[in-house]
PDB file of the backbone (N, CA, C, O) and the ligand in Angstrom, with CONECT records:
HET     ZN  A 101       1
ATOM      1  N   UNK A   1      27.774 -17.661 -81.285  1.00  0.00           N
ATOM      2  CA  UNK A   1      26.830 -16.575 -81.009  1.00  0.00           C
ATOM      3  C   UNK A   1      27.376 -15.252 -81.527  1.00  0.00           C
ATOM      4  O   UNK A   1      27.365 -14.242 -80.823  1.00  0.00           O
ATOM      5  N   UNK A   2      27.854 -15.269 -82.769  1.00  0.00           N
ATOM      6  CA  UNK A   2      28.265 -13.627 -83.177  1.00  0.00           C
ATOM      7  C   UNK A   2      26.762 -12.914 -83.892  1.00  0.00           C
ATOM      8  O   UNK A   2      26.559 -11.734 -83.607  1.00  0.00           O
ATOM      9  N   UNK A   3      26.013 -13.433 -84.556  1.00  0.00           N
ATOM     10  CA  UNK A   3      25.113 -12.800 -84.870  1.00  0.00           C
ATOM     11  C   UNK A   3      23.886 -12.696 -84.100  1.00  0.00           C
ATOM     12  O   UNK A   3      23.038 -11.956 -84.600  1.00  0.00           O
ATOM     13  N   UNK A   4      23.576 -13.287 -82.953  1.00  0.00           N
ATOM     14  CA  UNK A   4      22.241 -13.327 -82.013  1.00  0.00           C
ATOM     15  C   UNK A   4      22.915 -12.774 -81.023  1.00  0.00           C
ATOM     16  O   UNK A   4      23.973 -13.403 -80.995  1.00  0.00           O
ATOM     17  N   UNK A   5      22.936 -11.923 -80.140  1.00  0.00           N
ATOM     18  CA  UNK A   5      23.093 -10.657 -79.037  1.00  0.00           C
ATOM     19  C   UNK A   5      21.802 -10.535 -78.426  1.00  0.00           C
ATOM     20  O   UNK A   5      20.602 -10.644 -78.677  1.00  0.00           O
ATOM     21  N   UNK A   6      22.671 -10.237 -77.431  1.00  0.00           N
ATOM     22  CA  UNK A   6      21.339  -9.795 -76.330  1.00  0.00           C
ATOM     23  C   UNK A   6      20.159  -8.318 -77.107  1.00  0.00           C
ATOM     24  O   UNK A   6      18.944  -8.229 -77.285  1.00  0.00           O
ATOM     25  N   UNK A   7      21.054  -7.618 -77.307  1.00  0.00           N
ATOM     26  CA  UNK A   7      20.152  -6.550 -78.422  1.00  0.00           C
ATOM     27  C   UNK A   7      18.971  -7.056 -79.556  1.00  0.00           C
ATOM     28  O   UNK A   7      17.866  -6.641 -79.907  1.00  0.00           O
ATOM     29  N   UNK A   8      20.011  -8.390 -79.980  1.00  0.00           N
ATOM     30  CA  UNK A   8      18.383  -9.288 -80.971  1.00  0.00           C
ATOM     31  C   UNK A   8      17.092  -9.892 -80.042  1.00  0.00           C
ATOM     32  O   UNK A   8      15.875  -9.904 -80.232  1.00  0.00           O
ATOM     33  N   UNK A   9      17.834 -10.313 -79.104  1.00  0.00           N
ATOM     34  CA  UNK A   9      16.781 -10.675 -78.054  1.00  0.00           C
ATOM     35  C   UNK A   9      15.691  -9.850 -77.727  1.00  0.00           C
ATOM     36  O   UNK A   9      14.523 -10.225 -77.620  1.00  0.00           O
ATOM     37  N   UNK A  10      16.229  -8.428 -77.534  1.00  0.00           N
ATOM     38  CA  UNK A  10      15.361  -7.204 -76.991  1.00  0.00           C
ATOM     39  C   UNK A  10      14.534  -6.326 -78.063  1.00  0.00           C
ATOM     40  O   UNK A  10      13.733  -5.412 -77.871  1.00  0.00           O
ATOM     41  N   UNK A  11      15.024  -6.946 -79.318  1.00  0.00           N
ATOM     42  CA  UNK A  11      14.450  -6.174 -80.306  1.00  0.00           C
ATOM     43  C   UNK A  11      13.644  -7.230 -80.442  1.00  0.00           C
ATOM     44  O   UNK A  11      12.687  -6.929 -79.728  1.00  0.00           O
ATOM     45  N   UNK A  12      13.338  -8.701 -81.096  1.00  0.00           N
ATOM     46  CA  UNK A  12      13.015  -9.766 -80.836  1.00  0.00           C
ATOM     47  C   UNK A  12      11.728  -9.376 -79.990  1.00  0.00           C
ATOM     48  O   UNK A  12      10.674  -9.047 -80.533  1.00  0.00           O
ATOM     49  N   UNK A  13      11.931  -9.453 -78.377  1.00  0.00           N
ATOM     50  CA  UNK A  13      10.693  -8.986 -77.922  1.00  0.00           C
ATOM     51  C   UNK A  13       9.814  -7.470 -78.189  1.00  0.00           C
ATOM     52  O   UNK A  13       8.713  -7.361 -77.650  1.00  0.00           O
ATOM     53  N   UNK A  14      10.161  -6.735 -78.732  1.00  0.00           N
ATOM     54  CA  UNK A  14       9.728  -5.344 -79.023  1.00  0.00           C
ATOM     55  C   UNK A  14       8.786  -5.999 -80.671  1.00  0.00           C
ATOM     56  O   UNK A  14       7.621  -6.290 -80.942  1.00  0.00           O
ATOM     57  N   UNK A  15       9.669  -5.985 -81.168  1.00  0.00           N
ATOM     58  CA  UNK A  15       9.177  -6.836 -82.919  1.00  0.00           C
ATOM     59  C   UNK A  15       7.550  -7.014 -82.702  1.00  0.00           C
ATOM     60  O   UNK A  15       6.998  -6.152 -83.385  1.00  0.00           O
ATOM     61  N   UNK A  16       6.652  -7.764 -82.048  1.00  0.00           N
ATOM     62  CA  UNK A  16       5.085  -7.739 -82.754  1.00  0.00           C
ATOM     63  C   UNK A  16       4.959  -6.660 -82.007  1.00  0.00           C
ATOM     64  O   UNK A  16       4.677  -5.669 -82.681  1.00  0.00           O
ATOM     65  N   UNK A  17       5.102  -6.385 -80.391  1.00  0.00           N
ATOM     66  CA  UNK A  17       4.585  -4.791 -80.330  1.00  0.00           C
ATOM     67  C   UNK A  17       4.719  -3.718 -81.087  1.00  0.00           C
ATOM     68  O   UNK A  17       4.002  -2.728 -80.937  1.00  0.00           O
ATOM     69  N   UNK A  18       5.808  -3.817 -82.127  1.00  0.00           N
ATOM     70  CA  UNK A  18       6.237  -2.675 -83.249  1.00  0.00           C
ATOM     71  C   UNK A  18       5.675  -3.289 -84.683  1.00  0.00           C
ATOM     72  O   UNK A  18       5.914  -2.652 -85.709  1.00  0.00           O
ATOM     73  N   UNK A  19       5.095  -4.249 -84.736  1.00  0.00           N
ATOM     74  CA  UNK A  19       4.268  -4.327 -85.686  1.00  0.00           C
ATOM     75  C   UNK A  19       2.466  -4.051 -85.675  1.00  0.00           C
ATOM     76  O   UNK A  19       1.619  -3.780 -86.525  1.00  0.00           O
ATOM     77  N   UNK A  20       2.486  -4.310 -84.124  1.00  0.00           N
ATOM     78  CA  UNK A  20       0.958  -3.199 -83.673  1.00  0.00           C
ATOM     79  C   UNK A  20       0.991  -1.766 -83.497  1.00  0.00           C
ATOM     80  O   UNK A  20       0.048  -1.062 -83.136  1.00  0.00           O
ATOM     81  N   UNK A  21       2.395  -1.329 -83.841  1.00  0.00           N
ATOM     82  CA  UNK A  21       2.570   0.231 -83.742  1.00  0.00           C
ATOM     83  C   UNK A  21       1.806  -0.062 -82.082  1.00  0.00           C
ATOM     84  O   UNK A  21       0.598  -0.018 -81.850  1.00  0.00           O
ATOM     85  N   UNK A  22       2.844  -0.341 -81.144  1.00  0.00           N
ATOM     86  CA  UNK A  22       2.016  -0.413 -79.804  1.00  0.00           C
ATOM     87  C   UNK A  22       3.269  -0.566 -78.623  1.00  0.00           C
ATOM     88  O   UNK A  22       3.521  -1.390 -77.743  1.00  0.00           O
ATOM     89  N   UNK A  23       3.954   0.805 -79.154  1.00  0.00           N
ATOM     90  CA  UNK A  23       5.585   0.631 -78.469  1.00  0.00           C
ATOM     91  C   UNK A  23       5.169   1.998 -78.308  1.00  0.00           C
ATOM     92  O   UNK A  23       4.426   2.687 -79.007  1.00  0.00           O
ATOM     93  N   UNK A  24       5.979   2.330 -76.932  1.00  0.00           N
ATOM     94  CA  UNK A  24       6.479   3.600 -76.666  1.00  0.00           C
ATOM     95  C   UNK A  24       6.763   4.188 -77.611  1.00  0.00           C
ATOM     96  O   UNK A  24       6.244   3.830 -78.668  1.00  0.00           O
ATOM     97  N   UNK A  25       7.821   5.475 -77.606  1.00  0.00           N
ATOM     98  CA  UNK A  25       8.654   6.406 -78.570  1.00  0.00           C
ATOM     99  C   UNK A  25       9.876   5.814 -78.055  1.00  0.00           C
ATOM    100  O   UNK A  25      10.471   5.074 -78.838  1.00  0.00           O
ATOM    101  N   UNK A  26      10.343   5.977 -76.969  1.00  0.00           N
ATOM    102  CA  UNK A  26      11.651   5.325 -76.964  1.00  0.00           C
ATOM    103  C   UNK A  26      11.651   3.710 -77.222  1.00  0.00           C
ATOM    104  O   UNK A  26      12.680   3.226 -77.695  1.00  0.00           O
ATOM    105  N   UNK A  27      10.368   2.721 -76.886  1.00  0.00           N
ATOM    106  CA  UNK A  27      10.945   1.468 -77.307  1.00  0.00           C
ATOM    107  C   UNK A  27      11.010   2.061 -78.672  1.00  0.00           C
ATOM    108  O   UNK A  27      12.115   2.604 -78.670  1.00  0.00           O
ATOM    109  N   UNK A  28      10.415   2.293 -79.946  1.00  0.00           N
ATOM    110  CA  UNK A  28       9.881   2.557 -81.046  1.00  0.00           C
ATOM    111  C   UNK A  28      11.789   3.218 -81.530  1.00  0.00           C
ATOM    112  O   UNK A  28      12.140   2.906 -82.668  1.00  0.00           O
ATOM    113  N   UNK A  29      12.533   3.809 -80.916  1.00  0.00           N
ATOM    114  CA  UNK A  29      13.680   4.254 -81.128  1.00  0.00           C
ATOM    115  C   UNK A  29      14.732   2.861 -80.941  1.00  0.00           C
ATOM    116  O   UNK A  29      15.464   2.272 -81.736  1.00  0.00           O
ATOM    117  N   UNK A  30      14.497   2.711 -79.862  1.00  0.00           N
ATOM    118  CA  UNK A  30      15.224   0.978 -79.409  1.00  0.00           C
ATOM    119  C   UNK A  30      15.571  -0.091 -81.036  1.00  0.00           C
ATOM    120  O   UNK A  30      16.468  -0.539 -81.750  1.00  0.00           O
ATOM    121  N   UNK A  31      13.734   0.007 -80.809  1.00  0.00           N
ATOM    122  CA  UNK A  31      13.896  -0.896 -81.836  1.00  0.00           C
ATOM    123  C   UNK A  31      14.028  -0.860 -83.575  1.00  0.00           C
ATOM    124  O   UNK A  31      14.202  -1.781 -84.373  1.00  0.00           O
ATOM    125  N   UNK A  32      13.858   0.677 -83.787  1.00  0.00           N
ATOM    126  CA  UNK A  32      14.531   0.943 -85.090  1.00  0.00           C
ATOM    127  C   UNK A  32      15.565   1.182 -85.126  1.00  0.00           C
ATOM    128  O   UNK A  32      15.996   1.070 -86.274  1.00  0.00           O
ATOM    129  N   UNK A  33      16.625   1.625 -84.094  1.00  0.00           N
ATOM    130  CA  UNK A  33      17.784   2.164 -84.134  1.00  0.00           C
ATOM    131  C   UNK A  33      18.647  -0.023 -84.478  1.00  0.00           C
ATOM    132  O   UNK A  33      19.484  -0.325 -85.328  1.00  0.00           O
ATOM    133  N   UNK A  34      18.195  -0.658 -83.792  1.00  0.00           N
ATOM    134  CA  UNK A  34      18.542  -1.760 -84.078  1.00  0.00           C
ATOM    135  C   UNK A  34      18.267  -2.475 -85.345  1.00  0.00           C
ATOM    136  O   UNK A  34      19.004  -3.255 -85.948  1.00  0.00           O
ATOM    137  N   UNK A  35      17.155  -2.097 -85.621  1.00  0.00           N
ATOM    138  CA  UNK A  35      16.644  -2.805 -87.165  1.00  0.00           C
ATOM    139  C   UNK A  35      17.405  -2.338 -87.932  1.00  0.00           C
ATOM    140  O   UNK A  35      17.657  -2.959 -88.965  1.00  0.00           O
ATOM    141  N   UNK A  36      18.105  -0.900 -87.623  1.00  0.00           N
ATOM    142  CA  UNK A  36      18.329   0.136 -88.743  1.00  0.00           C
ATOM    143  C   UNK A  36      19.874  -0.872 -89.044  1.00  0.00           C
ATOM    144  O   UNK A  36      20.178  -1.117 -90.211  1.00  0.00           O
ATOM    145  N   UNK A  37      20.640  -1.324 -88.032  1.00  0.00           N
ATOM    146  CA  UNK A  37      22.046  -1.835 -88.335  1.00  0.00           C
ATOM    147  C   UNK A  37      22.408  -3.450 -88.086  1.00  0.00           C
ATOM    148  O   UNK A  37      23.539  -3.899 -87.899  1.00  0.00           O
ATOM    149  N   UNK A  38      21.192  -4.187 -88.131  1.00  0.00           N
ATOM    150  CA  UNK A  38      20.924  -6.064 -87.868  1.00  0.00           C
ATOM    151  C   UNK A  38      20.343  -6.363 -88.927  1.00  0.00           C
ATOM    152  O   UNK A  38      19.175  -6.003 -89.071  1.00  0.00           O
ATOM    153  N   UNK A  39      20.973  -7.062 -89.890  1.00  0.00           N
ATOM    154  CA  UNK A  39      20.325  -7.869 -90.734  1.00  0.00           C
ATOM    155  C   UNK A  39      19.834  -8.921 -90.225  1.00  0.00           C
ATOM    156  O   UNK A  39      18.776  -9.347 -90.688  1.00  0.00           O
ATOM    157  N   UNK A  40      20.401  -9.515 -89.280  1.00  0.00           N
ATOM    158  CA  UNK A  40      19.004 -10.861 -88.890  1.00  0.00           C
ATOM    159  C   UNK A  40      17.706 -10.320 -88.430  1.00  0.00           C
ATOM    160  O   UNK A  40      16.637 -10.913 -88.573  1.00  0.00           O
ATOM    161  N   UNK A  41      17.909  -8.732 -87.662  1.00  0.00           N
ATOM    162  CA  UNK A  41      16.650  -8.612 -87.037  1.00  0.00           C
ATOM    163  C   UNK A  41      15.777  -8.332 -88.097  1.00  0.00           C
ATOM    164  O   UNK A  41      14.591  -8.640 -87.982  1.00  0.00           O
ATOM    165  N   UNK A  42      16.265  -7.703 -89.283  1.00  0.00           N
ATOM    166  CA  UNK A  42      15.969  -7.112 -90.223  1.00  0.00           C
ATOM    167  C   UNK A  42      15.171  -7.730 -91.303  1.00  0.00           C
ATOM    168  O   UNK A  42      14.117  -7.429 -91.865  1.00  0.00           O
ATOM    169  N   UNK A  43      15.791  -8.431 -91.377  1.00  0.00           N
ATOM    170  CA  UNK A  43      14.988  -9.808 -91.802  1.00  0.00           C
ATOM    171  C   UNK A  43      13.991 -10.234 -91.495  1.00  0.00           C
ATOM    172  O   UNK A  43      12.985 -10.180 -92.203  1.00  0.00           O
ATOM    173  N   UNK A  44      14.064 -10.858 -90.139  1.00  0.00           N
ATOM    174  CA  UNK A  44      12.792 -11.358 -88.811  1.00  0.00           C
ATOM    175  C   UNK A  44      12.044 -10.005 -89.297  1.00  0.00           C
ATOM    176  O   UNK A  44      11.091 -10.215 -90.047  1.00  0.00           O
ATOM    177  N   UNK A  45      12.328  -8.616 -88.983  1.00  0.00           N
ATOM    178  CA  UNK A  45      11.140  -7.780 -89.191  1.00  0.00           C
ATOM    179  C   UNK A  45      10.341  -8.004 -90.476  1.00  0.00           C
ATOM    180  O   UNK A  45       9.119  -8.110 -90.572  1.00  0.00           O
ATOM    181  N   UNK A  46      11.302  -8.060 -91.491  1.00  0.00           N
ATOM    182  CA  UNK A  46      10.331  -7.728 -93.356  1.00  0.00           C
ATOM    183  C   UNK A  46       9.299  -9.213 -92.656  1.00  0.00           C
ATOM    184  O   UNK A  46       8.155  -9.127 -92.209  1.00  0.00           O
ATOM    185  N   UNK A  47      10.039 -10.310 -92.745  1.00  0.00           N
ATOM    186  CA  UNK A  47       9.548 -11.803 -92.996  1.00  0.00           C
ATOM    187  C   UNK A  47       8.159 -11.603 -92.089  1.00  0.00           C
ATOM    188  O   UNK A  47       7.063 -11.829 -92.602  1.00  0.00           O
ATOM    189  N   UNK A  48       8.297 -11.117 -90.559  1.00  0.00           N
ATOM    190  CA  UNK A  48       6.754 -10.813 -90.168  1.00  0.00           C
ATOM    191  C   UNK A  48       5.825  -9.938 -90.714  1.00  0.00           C
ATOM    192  O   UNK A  48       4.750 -10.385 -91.114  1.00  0.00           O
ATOM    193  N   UNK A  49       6.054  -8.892 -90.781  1.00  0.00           N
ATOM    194  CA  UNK A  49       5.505  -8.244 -91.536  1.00  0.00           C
ATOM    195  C   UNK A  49       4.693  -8.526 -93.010  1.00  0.00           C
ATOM    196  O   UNK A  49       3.526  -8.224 -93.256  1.00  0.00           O
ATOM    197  N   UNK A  50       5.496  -9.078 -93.751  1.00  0.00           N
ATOM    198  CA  UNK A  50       5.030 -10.402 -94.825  1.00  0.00           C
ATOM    199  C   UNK A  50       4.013 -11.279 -94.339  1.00  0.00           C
ATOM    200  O   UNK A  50       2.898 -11.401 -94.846  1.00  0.00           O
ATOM    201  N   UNK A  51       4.555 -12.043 -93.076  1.00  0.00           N
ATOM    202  CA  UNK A  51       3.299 -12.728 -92.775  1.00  0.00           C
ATOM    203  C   UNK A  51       1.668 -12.605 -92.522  1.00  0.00           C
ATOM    204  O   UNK A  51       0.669 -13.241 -92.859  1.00  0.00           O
ATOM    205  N   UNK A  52       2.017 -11.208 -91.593  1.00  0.00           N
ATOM    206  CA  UNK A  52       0.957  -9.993 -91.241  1.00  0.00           C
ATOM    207  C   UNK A  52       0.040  -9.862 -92.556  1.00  0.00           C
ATOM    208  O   UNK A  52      -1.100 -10.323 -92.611  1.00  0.00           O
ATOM    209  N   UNK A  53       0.582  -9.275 -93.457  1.00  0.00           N
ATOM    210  CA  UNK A  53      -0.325  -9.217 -94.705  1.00  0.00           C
ATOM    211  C   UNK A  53      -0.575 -10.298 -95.227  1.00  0.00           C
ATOM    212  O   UNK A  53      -1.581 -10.305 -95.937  1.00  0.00           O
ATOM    213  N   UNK A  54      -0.011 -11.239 -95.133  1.00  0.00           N
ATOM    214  CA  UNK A  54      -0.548 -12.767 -95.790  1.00  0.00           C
ATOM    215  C   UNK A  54      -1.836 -12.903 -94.845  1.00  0.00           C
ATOM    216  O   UNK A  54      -2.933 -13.265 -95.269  1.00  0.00           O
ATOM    217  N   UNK A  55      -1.658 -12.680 -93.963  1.00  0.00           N
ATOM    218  CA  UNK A  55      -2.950 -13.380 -92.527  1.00  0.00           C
ATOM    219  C   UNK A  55      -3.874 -12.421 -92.706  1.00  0.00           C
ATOM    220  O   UNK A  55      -5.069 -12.701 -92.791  1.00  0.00           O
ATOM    221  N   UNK A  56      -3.549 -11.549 -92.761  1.00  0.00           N
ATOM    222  CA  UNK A  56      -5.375 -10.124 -92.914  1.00  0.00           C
ATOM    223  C   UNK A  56      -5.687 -10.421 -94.215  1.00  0.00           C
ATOM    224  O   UNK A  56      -6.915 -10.430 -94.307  1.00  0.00           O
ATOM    225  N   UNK A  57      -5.077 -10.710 -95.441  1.00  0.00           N
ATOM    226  CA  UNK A  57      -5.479 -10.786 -96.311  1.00  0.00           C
ATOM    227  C   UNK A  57      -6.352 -12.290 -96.447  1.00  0.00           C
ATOM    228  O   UNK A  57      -7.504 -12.015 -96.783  1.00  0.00           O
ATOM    229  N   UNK A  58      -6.215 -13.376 -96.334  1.00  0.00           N
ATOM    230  CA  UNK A  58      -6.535 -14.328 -95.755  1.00  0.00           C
ATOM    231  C   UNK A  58      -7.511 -14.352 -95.125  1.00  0.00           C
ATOM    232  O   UNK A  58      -8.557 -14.890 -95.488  1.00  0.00           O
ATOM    233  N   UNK A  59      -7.271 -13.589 -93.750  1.00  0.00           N
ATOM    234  CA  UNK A  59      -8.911 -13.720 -92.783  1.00  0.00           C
ATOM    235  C   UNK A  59      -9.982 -12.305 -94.065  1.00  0.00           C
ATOM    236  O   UNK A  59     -11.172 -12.478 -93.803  1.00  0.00           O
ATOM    237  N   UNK A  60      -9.899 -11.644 -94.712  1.00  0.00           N
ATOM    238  CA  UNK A  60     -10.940 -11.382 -95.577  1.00  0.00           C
ATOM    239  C   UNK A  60     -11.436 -12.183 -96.578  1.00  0.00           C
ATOM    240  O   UNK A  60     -12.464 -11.864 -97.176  1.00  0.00           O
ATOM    241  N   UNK A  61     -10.620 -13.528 -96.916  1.00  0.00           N
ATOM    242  CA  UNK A  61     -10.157 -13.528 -98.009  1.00  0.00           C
ATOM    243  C   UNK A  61     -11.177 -14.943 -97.698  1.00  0.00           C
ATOM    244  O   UNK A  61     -12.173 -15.352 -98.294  1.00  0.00           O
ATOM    245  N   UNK A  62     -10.607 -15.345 -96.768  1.00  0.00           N
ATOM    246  CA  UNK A  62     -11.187 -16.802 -96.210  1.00  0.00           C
ATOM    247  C   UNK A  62     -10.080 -18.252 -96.683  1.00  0.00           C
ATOM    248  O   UNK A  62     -10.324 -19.439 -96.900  1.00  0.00           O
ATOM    249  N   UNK A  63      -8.848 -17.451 -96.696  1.00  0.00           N
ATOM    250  CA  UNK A  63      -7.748 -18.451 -97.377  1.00  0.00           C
ATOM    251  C   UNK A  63      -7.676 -20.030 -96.413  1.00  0.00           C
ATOM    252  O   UNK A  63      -7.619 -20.108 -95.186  1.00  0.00           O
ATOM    253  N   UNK A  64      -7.698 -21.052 -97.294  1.00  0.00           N
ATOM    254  CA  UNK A  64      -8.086 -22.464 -97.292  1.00  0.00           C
ATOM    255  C   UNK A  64      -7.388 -22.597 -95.487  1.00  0.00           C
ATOM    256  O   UNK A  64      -6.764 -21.570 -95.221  1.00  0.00           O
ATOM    257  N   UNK A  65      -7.397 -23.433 -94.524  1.00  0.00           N
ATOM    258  CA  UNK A  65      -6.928 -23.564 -93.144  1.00  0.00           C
ATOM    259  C   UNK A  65      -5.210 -24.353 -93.329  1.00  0.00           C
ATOM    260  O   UNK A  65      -4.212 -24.105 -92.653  1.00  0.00           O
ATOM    261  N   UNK A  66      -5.373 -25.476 -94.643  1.00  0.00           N
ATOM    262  CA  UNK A  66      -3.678 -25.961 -94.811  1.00  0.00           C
ATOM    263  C   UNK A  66      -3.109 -24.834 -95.033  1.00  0.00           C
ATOM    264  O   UNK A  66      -2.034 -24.847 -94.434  1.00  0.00           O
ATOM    265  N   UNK A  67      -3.290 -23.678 -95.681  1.00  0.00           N
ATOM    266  CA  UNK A  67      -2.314 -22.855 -95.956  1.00  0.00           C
ATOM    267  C   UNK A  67      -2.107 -21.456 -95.106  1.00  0.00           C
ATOM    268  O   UNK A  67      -1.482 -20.397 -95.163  1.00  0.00           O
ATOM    269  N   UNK A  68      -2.930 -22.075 -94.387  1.00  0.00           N
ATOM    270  CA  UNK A  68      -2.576 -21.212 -93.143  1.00  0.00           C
ATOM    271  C   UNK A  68      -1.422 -21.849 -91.948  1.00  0.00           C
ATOM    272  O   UNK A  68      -0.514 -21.246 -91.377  1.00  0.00           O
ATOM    273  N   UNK A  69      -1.859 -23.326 -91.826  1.00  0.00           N
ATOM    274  CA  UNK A  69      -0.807 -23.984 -91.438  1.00  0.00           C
ATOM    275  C   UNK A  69       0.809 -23.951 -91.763  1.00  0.00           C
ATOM    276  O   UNK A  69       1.901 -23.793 -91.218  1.00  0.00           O
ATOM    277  N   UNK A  70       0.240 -24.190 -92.935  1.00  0.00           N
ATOM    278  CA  UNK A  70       1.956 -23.678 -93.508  1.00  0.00           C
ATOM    279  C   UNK A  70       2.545 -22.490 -93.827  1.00  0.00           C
ATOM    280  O   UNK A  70       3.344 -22.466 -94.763  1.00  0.00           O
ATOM    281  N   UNK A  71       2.356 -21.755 -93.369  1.00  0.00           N
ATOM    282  CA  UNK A  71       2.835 -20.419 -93.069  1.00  0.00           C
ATOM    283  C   UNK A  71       3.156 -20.257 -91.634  1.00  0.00           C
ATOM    284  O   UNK A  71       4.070 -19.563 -91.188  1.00  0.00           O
ATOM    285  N   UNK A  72       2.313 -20.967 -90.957  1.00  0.00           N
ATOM    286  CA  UNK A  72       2.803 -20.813 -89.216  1.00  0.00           C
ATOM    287  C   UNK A  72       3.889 -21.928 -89.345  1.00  0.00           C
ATOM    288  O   UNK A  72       4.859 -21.827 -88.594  1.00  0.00           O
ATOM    289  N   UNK A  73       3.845 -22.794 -90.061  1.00  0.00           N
ATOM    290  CA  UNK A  73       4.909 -23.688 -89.808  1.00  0.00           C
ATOM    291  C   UNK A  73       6.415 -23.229 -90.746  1.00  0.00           C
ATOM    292  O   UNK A  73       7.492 -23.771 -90.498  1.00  0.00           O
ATOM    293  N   UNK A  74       6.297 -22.431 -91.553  1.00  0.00           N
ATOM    294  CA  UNK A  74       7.159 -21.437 -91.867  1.00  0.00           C
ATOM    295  C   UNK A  74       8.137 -21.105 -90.855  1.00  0.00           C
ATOM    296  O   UNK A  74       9.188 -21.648 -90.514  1.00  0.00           O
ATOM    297  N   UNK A  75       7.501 -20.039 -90.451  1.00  0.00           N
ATOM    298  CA  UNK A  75       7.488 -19.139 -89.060  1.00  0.00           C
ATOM    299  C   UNK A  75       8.652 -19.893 -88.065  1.00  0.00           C
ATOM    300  O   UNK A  75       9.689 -19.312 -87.747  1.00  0.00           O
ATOM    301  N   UNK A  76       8.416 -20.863 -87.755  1.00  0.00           N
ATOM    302  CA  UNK A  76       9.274 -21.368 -86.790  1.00  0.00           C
ATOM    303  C   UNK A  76      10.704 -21.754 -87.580  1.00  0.00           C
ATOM    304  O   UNK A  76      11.460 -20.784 -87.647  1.00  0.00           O
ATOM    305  N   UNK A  77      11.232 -23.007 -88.203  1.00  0.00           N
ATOM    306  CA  UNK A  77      12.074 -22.772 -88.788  1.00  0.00           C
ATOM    307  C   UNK A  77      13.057 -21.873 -89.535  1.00  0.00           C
ATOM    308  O   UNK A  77      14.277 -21.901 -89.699  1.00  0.00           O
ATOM    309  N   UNK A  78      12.036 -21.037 -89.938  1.00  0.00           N
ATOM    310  CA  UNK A  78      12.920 -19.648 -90.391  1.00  0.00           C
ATOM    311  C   UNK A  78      14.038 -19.067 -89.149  1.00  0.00           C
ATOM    312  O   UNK A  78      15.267 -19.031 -89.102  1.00  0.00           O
ATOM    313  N   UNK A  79      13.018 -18.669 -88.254  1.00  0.00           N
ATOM    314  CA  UNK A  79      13.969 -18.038 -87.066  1.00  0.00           C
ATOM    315  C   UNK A  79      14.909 -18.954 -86.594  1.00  0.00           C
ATOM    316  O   UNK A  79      15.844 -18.482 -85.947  1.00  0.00           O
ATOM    317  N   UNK A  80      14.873 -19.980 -86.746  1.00  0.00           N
ATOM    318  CA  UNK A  80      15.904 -20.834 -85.927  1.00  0.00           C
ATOM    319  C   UNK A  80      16.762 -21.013 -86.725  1.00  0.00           C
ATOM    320  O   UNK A  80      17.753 -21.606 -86.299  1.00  0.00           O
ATOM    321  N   UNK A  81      16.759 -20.563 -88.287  1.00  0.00           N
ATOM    322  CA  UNK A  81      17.965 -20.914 -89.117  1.00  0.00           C
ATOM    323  C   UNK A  81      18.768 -19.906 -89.165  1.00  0.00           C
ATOM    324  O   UNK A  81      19.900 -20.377 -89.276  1.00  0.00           O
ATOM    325  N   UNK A  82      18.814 -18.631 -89.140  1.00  0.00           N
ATOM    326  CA  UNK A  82      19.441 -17.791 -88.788  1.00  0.00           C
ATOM    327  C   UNK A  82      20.836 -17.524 -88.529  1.00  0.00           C
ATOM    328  O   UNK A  82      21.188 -16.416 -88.123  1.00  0.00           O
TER     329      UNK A  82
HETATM  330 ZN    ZN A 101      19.484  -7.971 -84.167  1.00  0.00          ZN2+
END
């Protein structure tokens, strides 16, 4: 456990509320002050964020339902390889 900390955990849960811009100012500090110096979290952030625009683009888009699957099935493995 040197790279997963209780701090990834807490940023971890902050992460989609800070991708709805739907955090306090201090979580919103929490959790950039952590992004700013964690490459795993850092990561986890771009990689959702990525996903985010894959999925809105998609629900306009009307992108096929397998390849929506496989992107959620992405999603899980990624984080656990870490
Ligand atoms: Zn972290």
């Amino acid at each position: 456990m040197t790279d997963h900390d209780a701090d990834c955990e807490r940023c971890e849960e902050l992460l989609q509320s800070y991708l709805d811009r739907d955090l306090t100012v201090e979580e919103v500090v929490i959790a950039e002050g952590h992004l700013d110096g964690c490459d795993y979290c850092r990561r986890r952030y771009r990689f959702e964020e990525h996903l985010r625009r894959y999925i809105r683009i998609s629900a306009s888009e009307r992108m096929p339902a397998g390849l929506l699957a496989k992107l959620a099935e992405l999603r899980g493995p990624t984080a656990d390889n870490f």
